[in-house]
N, C-alpha and C positions, 0 to 999 in steps of 0.2 A: 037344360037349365037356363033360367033365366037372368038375366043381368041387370039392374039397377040405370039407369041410362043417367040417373040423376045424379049418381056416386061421385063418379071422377069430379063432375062439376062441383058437387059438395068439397069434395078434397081441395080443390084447386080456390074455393073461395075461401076455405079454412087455415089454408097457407098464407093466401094472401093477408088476412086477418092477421096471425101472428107476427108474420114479416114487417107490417105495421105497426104492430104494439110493440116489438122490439126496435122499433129505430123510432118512435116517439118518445117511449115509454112509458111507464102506468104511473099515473099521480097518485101520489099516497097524501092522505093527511093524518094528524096528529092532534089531540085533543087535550084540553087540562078538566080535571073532575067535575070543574063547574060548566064544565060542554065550551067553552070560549078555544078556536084554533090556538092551539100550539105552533104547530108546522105546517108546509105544505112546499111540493115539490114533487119531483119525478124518478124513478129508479129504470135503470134497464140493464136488465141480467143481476138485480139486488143491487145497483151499486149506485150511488145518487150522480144524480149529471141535469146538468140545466139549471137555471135557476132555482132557488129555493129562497122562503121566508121564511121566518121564526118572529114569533108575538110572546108577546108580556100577556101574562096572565088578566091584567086588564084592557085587554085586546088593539092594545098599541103596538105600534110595529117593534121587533125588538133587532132583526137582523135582515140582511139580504143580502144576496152574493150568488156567483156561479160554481158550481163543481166541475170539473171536467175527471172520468175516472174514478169518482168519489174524492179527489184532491180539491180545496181548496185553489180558485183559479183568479186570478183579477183584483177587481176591485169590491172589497165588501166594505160596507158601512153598517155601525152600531147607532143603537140609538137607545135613551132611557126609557124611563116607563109614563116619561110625561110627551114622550115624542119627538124630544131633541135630540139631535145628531152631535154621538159625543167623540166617537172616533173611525177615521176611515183607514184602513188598513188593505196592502197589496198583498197578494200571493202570487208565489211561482210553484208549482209542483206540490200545493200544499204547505209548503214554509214559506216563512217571513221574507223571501229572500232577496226580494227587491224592496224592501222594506229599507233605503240605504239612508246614511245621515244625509239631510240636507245642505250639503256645505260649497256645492260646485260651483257656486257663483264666485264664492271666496279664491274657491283654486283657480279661478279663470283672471283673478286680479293676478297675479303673479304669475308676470310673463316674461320677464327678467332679473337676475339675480348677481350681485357683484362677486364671482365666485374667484375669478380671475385678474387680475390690477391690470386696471386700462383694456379691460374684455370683459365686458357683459353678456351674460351668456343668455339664451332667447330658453327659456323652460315651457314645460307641458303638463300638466295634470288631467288627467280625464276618470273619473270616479262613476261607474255603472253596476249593474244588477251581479254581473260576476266577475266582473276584469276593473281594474286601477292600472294607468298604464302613464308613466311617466318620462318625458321625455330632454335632455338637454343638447345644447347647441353652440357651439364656444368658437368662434373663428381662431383658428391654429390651433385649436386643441383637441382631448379627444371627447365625441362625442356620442352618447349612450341612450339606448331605449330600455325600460325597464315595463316590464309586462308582469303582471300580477293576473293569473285566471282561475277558475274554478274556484273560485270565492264564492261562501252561502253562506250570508248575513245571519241566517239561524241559526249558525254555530257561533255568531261573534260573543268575544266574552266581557272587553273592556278595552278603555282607550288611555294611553295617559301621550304626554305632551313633555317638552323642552323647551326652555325659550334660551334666543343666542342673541347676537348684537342686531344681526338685519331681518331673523324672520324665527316662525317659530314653525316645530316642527311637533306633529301629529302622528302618533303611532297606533292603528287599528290592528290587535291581538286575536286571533280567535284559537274555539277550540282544537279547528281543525286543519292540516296539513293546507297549502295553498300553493300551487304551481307557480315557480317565479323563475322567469326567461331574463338573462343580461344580454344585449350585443354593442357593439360600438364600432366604429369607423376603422380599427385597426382590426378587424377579425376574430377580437375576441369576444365567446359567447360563454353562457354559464346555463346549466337546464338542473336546478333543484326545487326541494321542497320546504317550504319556509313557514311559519304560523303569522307571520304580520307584515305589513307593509306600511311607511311613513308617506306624510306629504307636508308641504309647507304653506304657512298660509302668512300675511305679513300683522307685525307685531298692533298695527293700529286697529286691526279687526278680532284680537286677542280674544277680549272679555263678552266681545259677540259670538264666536262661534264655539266658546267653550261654555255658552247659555245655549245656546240652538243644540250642542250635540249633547248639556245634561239631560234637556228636556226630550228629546229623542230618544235618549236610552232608559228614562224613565219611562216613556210611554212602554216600549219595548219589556218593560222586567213590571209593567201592569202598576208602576209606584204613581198612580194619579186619580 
C-alpha cells in the first residue's frame, strides 16, 4: 500500500494555518444597505478582540475602541455624523468603571483640617478606578486609615453633599455592596460592607465641583 509522502506535510501546513488565524483572527466586516462599511474588526473563537471601527451611515467615522474578550477595554471615543469628537469614554471589563468623577485635584487641596483645637490634623484623600482611601494624622491623637475597595463606578447611583463651617463633605452612593476596611493607631480595625463612602473638599471650591460632578453624571445617565 502506498502512502502519500505529501500528507503529513499537508497536515502540518494546515495546522500551522489555523494556529494563525486563531491568534490573529478573522476580520469581519459589516455593511449598511447602501453598501457604505458599517463595521470592521476581528473575531477569534466568535468573540470580538482588537480593535474595532463603527461608521455612520454616511461613511464617517462613528466609533473606535479595543475589545479585549469581547469586553469593552480602554479608551473609546465617539464621534457625530459630521466627524467631530463628541465623547471619550473608559472601560474596565466592559463597564464604565473607571469612568470616575473628576475631582482629585480638589481632594489634594485639603491636606489639613481644624478637627482638633490647637492640632491640625495632616488628611489624605486618594479617589481611583476601585478604591477611595482616606487617611487622617492628628499628633496625640488617634489616627485612622479608611480604605474603600471593590468599588465599580457602573453600579454608582447618585451623589448628594452637606456643607459645615470649615468644609463640605461629598457622599458617593452606589447600588452596590463596597468593601470598607477601618484601622487606627490603637489596634482597632473594622472589615464590612457598606454602599458609600464620603470625602471633603473645602467650601470655596463648592459651586465648582458640584458643576464638574453634575456635568459628569449627566454625561454618565446619556443627559447631553
Amino acid at each position: 500500500m502506498k502512502t502519500n509522502k505529501f500528507l503529513p506535510l499537508f497536515f502540518c501546513l494546515f495546522i500551522s494555518i489555523l494556529a494563525v488565524s486563531q491568534t490573529k483572527g478573522i476580520e469581519e466586516k459589516e455593511y449598511y444597505k447602501n453598501g457604505q462599511l458599517q463595521s470592521i474588526g476581528k473575531y477569534i473563537d466568535e468573540i470580538e478582540t482588537g480593535e474595532w471601527k463603527y461608521y455612520h451611515e454616511n461613511g464617517k467615522l462613528k466609533s473606535i475602541g479595543k475589545y479585549i474578550e469581547g469586553n469593552e477595554a480602554g479608551e473609546w471615543k465617539f464621534y457625530d455624523e459630521t466627524g467631530k469628537l463628541v465623547e471619550t469614554i473608559k472601560f474596565f471589563d466592559g463597564k464604565l468603571s473607571d469612568n470616575i468623577p473628576p475631582i482629585q485635584k480638589y481632594l489634594d487641596k485639603v491636606v489639613s483640617l481644624e478637627l482638633y483645637e490647637d492640632e491640625p490634623t495632616k488628611v489624605s484623600q486618594k479617589i481611583s478606578i476601585t478604591t477611595f482611601i482616606s487617611t487622617s494624622d492628628t499628633k496625640g491623637f488617634v489616627n485612622y486609615k479608611k480604605v474603600y475597595s471593590n468599588i465599580d463606578w457602573s453600579e454608582f447611583n447618585k451623589y448628594k453633599y452637606n456643607v459645615y463651617k470649615d468644609f463640605v463633605v461629598i457622599e458617593f452612593i452606589f447600588h452596590n455592596e463596597i468593601k470598607y476596611q477601618y484601622s487606627d493607631n490603637e489596634s482597632k480595625n473594622k472589615n464590612e460592607e457598606v454602599y458609600s463612602f464620603s470625602c471633603q473638599i473645602w467650601p470655596k471650591d463648592e459651586a465648582e465641583v458640584l458643576e464638574i460632578l453634575k456635568d459628569w453624571k449627566d454625561k454618565r445617565d446619556g443627559n447631553y
